[in-house]
N, CA, C and O of each residue as an XYZ file, in Angstrom:
396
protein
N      59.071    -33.757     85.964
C      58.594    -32.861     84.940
C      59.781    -32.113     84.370
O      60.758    -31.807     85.054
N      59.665    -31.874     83.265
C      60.951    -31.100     82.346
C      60.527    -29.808     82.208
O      59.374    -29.378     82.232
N      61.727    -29.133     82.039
C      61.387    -27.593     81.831
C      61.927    -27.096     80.272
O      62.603    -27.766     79.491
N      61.426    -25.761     80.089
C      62.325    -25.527     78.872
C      60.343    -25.407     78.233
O      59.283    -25.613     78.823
N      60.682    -24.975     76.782
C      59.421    -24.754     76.103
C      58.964    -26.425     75.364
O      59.646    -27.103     74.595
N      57.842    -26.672     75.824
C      57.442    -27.933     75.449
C      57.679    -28.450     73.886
O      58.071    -29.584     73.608
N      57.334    -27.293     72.805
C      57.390    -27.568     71.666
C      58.908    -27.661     70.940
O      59.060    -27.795     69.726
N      60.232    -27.544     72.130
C      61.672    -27.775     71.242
C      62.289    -28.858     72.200
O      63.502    -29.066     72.184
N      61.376    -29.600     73.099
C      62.622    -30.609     73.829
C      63.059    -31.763     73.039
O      62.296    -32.043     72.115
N      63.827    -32.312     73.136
C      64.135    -33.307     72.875
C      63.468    -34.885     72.563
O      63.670    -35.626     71.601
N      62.728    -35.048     73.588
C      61.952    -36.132     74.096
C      60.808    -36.052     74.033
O      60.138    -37.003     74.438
N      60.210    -34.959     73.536
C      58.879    -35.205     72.802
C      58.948    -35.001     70.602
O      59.959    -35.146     69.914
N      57.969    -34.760     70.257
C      57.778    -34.597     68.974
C      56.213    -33.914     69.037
O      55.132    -34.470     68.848
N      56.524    -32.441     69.386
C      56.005    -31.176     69.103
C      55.298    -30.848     70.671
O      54.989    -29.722     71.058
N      55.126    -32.167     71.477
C      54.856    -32.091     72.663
C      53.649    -31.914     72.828
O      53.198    -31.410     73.857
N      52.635    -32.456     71.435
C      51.167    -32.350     71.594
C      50.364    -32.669     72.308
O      49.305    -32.096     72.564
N      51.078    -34.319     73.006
C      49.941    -34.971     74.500
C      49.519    -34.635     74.890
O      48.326    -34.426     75.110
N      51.095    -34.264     75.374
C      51.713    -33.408     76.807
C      50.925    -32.250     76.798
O      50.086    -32.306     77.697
N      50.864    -31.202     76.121
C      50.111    -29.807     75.963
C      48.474    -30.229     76.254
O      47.899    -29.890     77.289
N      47.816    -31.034     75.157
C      46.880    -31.369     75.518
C      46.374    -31.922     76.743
O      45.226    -31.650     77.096
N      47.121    -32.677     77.431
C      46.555    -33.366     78.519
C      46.913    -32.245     79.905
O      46.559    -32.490     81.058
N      47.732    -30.915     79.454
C      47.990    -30.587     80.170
C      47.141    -29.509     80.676
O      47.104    -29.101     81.837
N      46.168    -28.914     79.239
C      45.636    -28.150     79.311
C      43.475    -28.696     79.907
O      42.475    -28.170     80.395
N      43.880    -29.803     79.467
C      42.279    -30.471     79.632
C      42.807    -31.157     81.066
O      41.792    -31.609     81.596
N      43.891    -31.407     81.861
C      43.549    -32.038     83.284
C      43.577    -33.870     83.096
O      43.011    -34.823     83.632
N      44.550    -33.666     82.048
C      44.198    -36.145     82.010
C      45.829    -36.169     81.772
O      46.542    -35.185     81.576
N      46.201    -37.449     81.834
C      47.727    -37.921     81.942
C      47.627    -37.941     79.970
O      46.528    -38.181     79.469
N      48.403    -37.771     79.385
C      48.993    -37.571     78.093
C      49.038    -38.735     77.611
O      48.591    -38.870     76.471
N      49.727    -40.239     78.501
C      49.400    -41.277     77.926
C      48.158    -41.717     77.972
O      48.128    -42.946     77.911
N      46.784    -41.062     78.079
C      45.828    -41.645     77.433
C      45.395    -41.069     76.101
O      44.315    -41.441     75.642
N      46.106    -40.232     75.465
C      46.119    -39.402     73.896
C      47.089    -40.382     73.592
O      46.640    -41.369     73.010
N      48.241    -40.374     73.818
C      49.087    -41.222     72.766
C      48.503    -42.589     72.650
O      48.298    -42.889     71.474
N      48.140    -43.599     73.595
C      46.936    -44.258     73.325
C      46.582    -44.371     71.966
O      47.099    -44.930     70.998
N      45.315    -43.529     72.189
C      44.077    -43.071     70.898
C      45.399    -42.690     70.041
O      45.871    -43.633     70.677
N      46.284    -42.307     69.356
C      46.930    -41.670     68.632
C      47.508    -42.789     68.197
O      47.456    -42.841     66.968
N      48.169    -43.938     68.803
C      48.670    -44.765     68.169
C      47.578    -45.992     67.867
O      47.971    -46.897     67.129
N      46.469    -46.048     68.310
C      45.465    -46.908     68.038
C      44.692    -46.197     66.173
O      44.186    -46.779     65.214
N      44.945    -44.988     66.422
C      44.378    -44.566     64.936
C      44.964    -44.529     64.046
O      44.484    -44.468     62.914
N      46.931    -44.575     64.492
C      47.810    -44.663     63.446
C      48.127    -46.074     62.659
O      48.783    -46.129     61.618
N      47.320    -47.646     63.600
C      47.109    -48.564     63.624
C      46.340    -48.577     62.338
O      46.823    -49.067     61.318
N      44.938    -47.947     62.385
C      43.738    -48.020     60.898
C      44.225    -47.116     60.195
O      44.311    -47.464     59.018
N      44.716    -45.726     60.475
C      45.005    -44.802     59.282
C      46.063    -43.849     59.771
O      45.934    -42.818     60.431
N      47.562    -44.665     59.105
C      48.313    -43.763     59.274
C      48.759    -42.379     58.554
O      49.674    -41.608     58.842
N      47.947    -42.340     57.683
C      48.145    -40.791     56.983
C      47.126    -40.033     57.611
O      47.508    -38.897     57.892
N      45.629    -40.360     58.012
C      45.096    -39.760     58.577
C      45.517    -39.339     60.239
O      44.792    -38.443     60.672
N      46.484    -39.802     61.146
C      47.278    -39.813     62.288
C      48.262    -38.649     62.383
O      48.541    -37.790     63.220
N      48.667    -38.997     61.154
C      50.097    -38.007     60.500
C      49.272    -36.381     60.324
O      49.703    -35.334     60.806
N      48.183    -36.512     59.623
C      47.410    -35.174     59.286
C      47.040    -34.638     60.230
O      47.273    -33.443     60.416
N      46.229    -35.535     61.248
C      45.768    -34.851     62.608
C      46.795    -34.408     63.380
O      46.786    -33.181     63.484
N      47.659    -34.941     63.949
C      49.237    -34.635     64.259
C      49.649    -33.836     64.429
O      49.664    -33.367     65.567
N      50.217    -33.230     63.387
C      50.784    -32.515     62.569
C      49.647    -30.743     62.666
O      50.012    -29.568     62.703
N      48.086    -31.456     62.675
C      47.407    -30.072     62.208
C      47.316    -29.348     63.822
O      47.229    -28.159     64.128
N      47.378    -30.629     64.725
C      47.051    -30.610     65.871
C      48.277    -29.921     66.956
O      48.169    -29.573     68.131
N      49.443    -29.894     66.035
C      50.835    -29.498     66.725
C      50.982    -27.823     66.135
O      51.453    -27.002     66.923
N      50.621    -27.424     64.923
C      50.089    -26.289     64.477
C      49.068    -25.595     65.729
O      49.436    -24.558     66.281
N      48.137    -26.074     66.004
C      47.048    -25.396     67.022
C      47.804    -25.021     68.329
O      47.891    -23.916     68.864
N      48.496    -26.597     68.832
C      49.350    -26.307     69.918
C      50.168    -24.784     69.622
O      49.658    -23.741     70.032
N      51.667    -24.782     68.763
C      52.433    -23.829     69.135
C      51.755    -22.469     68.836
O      52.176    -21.479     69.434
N      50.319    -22.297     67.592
C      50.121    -21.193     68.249
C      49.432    -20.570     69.206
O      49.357    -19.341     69.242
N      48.675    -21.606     70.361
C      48.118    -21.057     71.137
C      49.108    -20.962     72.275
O      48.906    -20.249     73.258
N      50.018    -21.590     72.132
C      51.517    -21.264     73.115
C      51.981    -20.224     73.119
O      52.344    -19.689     74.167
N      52.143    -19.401     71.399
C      52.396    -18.509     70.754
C      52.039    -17.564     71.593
O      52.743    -16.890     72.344
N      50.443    -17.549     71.351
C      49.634    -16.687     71.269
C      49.340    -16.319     73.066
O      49.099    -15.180     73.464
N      49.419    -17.438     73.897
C      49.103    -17.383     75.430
C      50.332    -18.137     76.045
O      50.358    -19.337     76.317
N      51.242    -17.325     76.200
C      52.146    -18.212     77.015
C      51.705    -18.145     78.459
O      51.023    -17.264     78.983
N      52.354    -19.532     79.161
C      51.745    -20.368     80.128
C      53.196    -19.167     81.675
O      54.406    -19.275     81.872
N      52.121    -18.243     82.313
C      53.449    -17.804     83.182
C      54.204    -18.430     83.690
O      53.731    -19.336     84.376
N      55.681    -18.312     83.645
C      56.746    -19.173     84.790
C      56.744    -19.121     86.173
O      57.257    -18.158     86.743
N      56.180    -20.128     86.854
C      56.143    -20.394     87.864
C      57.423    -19.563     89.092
O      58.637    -19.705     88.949
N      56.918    -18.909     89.989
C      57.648    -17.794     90.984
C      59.032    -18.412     91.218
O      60.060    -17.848     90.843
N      59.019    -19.785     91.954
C      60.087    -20.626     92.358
C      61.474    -20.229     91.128
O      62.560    -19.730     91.423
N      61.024    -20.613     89.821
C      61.708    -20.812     88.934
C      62.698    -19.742     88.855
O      63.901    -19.997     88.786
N      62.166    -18.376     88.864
C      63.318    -17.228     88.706
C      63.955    -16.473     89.404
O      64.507    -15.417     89.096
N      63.850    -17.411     91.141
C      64.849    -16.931     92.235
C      65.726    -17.819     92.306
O      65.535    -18.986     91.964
N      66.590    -17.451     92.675
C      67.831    -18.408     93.278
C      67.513    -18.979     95.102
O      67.140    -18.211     95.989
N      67.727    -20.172     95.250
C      67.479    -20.633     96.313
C      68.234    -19.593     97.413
O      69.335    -19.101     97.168
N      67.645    -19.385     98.394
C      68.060    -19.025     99.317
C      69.166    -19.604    100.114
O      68.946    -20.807     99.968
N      70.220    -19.508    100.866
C      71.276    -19.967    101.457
C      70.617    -20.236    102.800
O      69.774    -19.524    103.346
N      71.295    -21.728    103.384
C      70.502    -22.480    104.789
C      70.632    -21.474    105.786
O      71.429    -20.595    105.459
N      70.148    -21.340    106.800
C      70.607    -20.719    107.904
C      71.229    -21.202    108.710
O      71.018    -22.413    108.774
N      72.015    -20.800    109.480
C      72.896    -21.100    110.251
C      72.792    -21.961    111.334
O      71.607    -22.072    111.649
N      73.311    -22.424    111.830
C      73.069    -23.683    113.241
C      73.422    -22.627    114.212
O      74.566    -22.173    114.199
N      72.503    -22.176    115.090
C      72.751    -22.136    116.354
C      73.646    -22.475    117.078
O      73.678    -23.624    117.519
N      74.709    -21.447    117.414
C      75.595    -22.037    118.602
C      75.493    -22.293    120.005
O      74.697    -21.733    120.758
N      76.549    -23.388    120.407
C      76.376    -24.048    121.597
C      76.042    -22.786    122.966
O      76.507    -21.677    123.227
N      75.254    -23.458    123.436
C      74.132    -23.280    124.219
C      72.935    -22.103    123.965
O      72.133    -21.829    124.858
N      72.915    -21.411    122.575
C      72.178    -20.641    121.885
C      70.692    -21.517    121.690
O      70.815    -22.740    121.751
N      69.705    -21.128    121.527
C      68.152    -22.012    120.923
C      68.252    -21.405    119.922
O      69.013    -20.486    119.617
N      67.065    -22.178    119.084
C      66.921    -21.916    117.881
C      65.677    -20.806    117.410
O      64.685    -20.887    118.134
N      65.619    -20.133    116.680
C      64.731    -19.454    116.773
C      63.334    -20.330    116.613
O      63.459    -21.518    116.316
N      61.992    -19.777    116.802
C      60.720    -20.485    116.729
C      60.087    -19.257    115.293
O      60.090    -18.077    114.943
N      59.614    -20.639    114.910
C      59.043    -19.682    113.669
C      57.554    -19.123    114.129
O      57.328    -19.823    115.115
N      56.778    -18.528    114.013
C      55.336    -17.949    114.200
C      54.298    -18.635    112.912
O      54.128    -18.373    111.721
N      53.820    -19.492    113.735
C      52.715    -19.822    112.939
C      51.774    -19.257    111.680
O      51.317    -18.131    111.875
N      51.532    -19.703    110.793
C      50.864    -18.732    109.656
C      49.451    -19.608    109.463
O      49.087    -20.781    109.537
N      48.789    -18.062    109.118
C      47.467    -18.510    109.376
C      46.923    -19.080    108.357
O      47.460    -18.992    107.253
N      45.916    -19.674    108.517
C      45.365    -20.613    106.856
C      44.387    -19.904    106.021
O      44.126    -20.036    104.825
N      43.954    -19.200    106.829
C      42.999    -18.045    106.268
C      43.573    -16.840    106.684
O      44.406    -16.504    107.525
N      42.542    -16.028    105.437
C      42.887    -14.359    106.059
C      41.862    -13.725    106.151
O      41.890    -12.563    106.558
């Protein structure tokens, strides 16, 4: 998965699938699919939907941005150390699955 704002990468073109499939729960290549099967019978009508459909996208991006995930805006933590010779290692304490 790529990061960065969907609607300026590189490797998409407005990143409409992608948004869509991301927001309804289905893989994106089953829109581009249908998208290139309709650009097949009507490519100005493809181009219009597209286009009106990449409009809806950035402003509901606009309008609701998607929060950045916690991971993303820490810096990894540094490994811990190896235990020296004849030292154990510490035991971690189990965490519970419920609370």
């Amino acid at each position: 998965m790529h990061n960065g704002n969907l609607l300026t990468r590189p490797d998409t073109f407005f990143g409409v699938c992608e948004a869509i499939g991301q927001d309804l729960g289905f893989h994106p290549n089953f829109l581009r699919i249908a998208l290139a099967g309709f650009a097949f019978w009507n490519p100005a009508g493809a181009v219009a939907a597209y286009a009106a459909t990449a409009l809806v996208v950035a402003l509901s991006r606009w309008l609701y941005p998607s929060p950045e995930p916690a991971g993303l805006a820490e810096a990894p933590a540094a490994p811990a150390a190896a235990p020296a010779a004849g030292e154990q290692a510490p035991v971690a304490e189990p965490v519970p699955l419920a609370a």
